[in-house]
Every structure is written in structure tokens, then in C-alpha cells.
C-alpha positions in Angstrom: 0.0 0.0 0.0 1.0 3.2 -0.9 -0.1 6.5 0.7 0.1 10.0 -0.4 0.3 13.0 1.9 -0.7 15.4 -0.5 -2.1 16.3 -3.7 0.2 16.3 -7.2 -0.2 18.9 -9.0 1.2 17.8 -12.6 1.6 13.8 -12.4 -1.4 12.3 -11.4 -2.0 10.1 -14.4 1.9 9.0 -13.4 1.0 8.7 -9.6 -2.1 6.5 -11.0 -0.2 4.0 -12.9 1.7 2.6 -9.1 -1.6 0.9 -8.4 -0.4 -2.0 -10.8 2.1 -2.6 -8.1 0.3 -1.7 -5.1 -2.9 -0.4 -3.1 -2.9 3.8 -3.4 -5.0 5.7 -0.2 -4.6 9.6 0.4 -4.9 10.5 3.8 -7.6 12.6 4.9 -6.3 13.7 7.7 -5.6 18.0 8.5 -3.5 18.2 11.4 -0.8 16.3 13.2 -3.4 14.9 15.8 -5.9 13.3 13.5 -2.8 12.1 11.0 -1.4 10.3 14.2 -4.7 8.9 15.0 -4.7 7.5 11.3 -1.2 5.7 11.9 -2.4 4.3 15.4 -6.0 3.2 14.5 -5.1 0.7 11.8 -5.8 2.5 9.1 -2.3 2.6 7.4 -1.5 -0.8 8.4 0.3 -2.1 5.4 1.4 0.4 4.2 4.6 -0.2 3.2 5.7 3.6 1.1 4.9 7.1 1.4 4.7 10.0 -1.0 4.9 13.6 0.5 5.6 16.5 0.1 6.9 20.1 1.6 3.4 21.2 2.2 2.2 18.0 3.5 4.2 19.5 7.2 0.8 21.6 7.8 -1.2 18.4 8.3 1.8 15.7 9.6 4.1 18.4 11.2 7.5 17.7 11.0 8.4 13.9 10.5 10.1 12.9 13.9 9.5 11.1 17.4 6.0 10.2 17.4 5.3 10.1 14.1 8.2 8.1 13.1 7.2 6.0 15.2 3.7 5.2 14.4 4.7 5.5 10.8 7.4 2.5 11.3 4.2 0.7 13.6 2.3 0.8 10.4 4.6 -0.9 8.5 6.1 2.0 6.7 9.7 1.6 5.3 10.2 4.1 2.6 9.1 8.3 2.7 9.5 9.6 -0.6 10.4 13.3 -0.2 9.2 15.5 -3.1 11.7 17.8 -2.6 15.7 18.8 -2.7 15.8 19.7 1.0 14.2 17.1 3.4 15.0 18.9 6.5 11.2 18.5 7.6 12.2 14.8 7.5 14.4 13.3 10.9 16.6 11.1 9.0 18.3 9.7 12.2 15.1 8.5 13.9 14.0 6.8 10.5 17.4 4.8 9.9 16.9 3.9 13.4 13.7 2.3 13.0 14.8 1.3 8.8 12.5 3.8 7.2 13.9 4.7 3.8 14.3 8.3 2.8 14.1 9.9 -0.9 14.5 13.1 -2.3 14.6 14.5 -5.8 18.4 16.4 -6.0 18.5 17.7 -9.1 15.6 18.4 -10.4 14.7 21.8 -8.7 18.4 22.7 -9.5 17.7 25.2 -12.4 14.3 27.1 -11.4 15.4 27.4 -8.0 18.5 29.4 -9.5 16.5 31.2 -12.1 14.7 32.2 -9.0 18.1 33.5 -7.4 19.2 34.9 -10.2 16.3 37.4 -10.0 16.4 38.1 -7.1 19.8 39.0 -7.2 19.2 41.4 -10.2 16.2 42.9 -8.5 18.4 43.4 -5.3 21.2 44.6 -6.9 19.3 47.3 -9.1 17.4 48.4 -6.6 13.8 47.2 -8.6 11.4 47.1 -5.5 10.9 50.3 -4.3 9.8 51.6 -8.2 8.1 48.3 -8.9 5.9 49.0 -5.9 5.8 52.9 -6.3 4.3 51.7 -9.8 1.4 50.2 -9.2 0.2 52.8 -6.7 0.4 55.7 -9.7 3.7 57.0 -8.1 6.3 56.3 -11.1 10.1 55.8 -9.9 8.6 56.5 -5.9 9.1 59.7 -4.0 12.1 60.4 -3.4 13.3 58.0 -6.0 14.9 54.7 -5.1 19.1 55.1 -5.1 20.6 54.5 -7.9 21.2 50.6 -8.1 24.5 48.4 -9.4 25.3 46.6 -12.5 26.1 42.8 -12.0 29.5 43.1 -14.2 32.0 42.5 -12.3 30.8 42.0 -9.5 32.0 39.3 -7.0 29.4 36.9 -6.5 29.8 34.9 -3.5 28.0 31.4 -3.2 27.8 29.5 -0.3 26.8 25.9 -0.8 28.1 24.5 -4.3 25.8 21.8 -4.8 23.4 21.2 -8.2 21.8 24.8 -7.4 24.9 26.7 -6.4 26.7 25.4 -9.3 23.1 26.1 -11.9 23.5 29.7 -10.3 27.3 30.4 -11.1 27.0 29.4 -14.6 24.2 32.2 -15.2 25.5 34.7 -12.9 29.0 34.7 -15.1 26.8 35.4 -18.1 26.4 38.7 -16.5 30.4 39.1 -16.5 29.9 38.1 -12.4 33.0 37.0 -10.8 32.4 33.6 -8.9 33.5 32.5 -5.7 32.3 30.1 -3.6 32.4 27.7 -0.2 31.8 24.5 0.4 32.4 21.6 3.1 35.6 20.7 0.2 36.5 22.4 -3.2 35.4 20.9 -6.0 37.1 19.8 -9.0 37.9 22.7 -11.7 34.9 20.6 -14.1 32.6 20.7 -11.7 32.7 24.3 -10.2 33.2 26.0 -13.8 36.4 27.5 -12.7 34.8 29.1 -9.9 36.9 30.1 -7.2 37.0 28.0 -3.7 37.3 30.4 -1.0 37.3 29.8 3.1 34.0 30.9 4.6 35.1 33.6 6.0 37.0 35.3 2.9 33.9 34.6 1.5 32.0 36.5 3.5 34.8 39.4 3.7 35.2 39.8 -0.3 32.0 39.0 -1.9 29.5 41.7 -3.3 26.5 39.6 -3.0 26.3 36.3 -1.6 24.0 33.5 -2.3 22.6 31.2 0.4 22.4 27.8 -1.4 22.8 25.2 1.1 21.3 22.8 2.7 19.4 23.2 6.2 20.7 21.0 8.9 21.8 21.3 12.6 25.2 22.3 11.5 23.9 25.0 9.1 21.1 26.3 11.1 21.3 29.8 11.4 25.1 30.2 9.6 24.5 33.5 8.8 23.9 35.7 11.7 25.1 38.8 13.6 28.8 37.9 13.3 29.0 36.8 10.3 27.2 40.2 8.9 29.6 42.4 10.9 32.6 41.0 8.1 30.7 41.9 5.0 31.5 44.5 2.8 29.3 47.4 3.5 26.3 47.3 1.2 26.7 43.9 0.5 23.4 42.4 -1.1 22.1 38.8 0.2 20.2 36.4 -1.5 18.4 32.8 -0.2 16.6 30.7 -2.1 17.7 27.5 0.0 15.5 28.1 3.6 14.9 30.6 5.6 16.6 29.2 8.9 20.3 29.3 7.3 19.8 33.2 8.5 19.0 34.8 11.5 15.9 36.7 10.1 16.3 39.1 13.1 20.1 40.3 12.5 19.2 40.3 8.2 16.3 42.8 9.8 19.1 44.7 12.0 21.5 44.9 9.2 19.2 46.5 6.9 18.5 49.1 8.8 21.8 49.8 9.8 22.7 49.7 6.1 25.1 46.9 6.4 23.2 45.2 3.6 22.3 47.4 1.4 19.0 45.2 -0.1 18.3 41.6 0.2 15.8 39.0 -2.3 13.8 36.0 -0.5 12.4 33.6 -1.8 12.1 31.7 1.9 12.0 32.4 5.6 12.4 31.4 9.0 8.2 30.5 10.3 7.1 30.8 6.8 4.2 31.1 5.7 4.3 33.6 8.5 7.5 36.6 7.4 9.5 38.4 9.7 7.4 42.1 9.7 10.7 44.1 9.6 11.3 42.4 6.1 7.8 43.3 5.0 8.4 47.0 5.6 11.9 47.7 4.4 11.2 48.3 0.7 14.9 47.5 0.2 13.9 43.5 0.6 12.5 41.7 -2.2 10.1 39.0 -1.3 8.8 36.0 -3.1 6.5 33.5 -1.5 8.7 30.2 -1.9 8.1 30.1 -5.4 11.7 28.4 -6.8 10.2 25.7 -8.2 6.8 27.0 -8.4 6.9 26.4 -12.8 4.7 23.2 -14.6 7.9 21.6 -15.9 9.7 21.7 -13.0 6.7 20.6 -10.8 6.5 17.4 -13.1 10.0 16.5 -13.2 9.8 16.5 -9.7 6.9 14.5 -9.2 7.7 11.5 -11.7 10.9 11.7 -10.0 9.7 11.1 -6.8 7.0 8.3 -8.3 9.8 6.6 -9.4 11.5 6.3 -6.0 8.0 5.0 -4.5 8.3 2.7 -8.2 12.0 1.2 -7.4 11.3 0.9 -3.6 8.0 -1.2 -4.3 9.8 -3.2 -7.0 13.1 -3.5 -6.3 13.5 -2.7 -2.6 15.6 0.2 -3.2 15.5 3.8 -3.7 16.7 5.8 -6.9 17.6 8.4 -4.6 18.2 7.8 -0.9 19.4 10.4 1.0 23.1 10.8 1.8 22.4 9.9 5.3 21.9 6.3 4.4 23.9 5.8 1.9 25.2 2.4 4.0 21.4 1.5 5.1 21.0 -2.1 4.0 18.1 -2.6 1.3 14.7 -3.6 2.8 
């Protein structure tokens, strides 16, 4: 059995084509209570894989303790993350109790950094402020915003060079942007472009705009904070399309204001769907609602992606894409 935590939005004719290999149920459940009530009742029993997605934490919370537990109870042993980042997902406590977890790498890799790439052109030409001075009849804005920057030239500092970080460089050097980056080790010259490898900390001293593009874990967790702000360049611009817990919303808000950073884009945030209300009113910050992959192609790559890991797993016993966490977990 087979059940889904939330609706697909592109690959349901896909999705339909597992129940050759097994039984497919979606949950009705709209909290965490009633979805653990649903594990613990019997009414997953058998189930041996499960499709979910980022939006499915409203009704299931986060995936840890308890509901790991009833999940393993039920007979689960594979989650199949729709997703790049699968921090919503406690990958200890599954290998623990051999749960299987899947995400889809790669395929958010180049809208996520089309969305970056925006954001860093909006940020570094100063777009919002006239964008929204627009719409309300007021042309440029009154007083004008300050004159922005062009991107050639520019040192463009990214931190995380995995499949997005490295999607991002190559477009940013179309703009003539010079590419720097940090990593937990350098990659090879093929792999990073020719980008530079830099320590963190020269990164965050040299760079003119830096791009958060790693993943969220307890190690990275708020990696960009008051300290870490105090050895940018002045008006430094920040971008983060990766989530909104790698920053410290409240010292992005405090260096804003003290002109530190001289504009930021978002594309995510700490308590989203809920955003910090110093972001909202600093018309120097551009904010998307956690649209980076929000595009039809993109959304069905990622879904018959992730149908092909519950595929595999039901057929095979293994994942396409298990999650580096357990890369020495024994097949089911």
C-alpha cells in the first residue's frame, strides 16, 4: 500500500499507474493529531511507502518522534520526499527504526536558481521600491529609489556548491559576475566552472552579494547571523533561495537598517508562511512567496521523480535516490 500525503499537481495520471504494483489511499487527515490517529488506528496498516511533500508539514508536522514512530508501527519503510531539501524529514530516527528516505536532488536545481538569479538582479538594481511605487500611480517612488548596481564585475559569492549553487554560477557569469564560492571541500575545476574556492570567512569578507544555497541541517542552522554580517563588505546584497533558517531573520532585519546590507531578495523564511514584519516593511527587501520551483515543468519533473522512487522501492527494494544519510542502510 502506498499513501500520499498530499495532492500532485502535474503527475497524477503518473502517480495513478503505481496501483499495478500496489494499493494507493490519500490520507484525509488536516492536522498532526488526527494524522497520528490515522497511523495508530489501523488505518495505514500495510502500508509499506509514502509520497509527501513540503506542504504535507501543515497536516503531519515535521516527520520525527512520534510520528516516526507510528509510521514504522504501520509498516512503513520508505518516505518519498518530493523535494531537494528534506529537513522536515528526521533522518536519524528513520534509519533507526529502517525507514527509507528519498529526495529528488537535481531536479529543482535550475528554477530554484533562475529564481536566485532574479532576485539578485532585483536586489542589486534596486527594482522594488519603483516596482511598488508603480502600481500605486507613483512612477520611480518619491524620493526616488538610489541608484542601483550593474552585475559586471561584481564578485558573486556562493555558499553551498551543490546542483543549485553550481546552476546559479554558470548564469550569474553570463552577466560578467565573478564567482566565488564555499563548500564543506572544493570541487574539481569541471565541476565548479572555474569558480573560485574560497574559506567561509573570505567569502563573506570579499564578496558583493552572496548567495545562500545550502542545505538546512543542525550544522547550518542559522550560519548567517550577527557575526557573520559584521565581516561583509558594506552594502553587500544577500540572497536565499535555500530556507529561511540558514539566517538569522532578526540580525538580516538589523542589518538593513543599519545599512550593512544594502537590499536583500527571499524567496524563503524562517516561520514561513508567516514573514518576519521588519522584512515586509523595508522596501529594500525583495520578497517571493517560496516560489523556486513554483513552474509546470519543474513541478512534473519533480513529481515522476519522486514516483519513481516509490516505483523502485515497491519493485526492487531500493530507492533511486536515498538520501546521503543512508547511503550504508542495507536494502529492505
Amino acid at each position: 500500500m502506498v499513501d500520499s500525503l498530499s495532492n500532485l499537481a502535474t503527475a497524477r495520471e503518473a502517480y495513478d499507474t503505481l496501483s499495478s504494483v500496489a494499493t494507493l489511499v490519500t490520507l484525509t487527515s488536516t492536522n498532526r493529531s488526527d494524522f497520528l490517529k490515522e497511523c495508530q488506528d489501523g488505518t495505514l496498516n500495510g502500508t509499506t511507502a509514502v509520497y509527501r511533500t513540503f506542504n504535507s508539514v501543515s497536516v503531519t508536522g515535521r516527520i520525527e518522534g512520534d510520528v516516526v514512530e507510528a509510521l514504522s508501527q504501520a509498516g512503513v519503510r520508505y518516505i518519498c520526499h518530493n523535494g531537494a531539501g528534506y529537513d522536515q524529514i528526521d533522518v536519524a530516527a528513520c534509519s533507526k527504526l529502517g525507514i527509507h528516505v528519498s529526495n529528488v536532488p537535481s531536479a529543482v536545481d535550475a528554477a530554484t536558481a533562475d529564481t536566485a538569479m532574479f532576485l539578485l538582479l532585483g536586489a542589486l538594481r534596486n527594482f522594488n521600491l519603483p516596482m511598488l511605487s508603480l502600481r500605486q500611480d507613483q512612477w520611480r517612488g518619491n524620493p526616488p529609489p538610489s541608484l542601483g548596481h550593474d552585475p559586471e564585475g561584481k564578485i558573486l559569492g556562493i555558499l553551498g556548491m551543490g546542483g543549485i549553487g553550481r546552476n546559479l554560477a554558470r548564469k550569474a557569469a553570463a552577466f560578467d559576475m565573478e564567482i566565488q564560492y564555499h563548500n564543506r571541500t572544493p570541487l574539481s575545476r569541471e565541476l565548479s566552472g572555474g569558480a573560485k574556492y574560497v574559506s567561509f570567512d573570505e567569502l563573506l569578507r570579499t564578496s558583493d552579494a552572496i548567495s545562500l544555497n545550502l542545505p538546512l541541517n543542525q550544522h547550518t542552522r542559522h550560519i548567517i547571523g550577527s557575526a557573520e554580517f559584521e565581516k561583509m563588505k558594506p552594502d553587500v546584497v544577500i540572497v536565499n533561495t535555500a530556507r529561511g533558517a540558514v539566517m538569522d531573520e532578526d540580525a538580516l532585519v538589523k542589518a538593513l537598517e543599519e545599512g550593512k546590507v544594502s537590499s536583500c531578495g527571499l524567496d524563503v523564511y524562517e516561520d514561513e508562511p508567516e514573514i518576519h514584519k521588519g522584512l515586509v516593511a523595508n522596501s529594500k527587501v525583495m520578497l517571493l512567496p517560496h516560489l523556486g520551483t513554483w513552474t509546470e515543468e519543474t513541478q512534473m519533473e519533480m513529481e515522476l521523480w519522486n514516483i519513481s522512487n516509490v516505483r523502485s522501492a515497491l519493485e526492487t527494494g531500493r530507492l533511486r535516490s536515498q538520501v546521503p544519510e543512508q547511503k550504508d542502510m542495507p536494502d529492505v
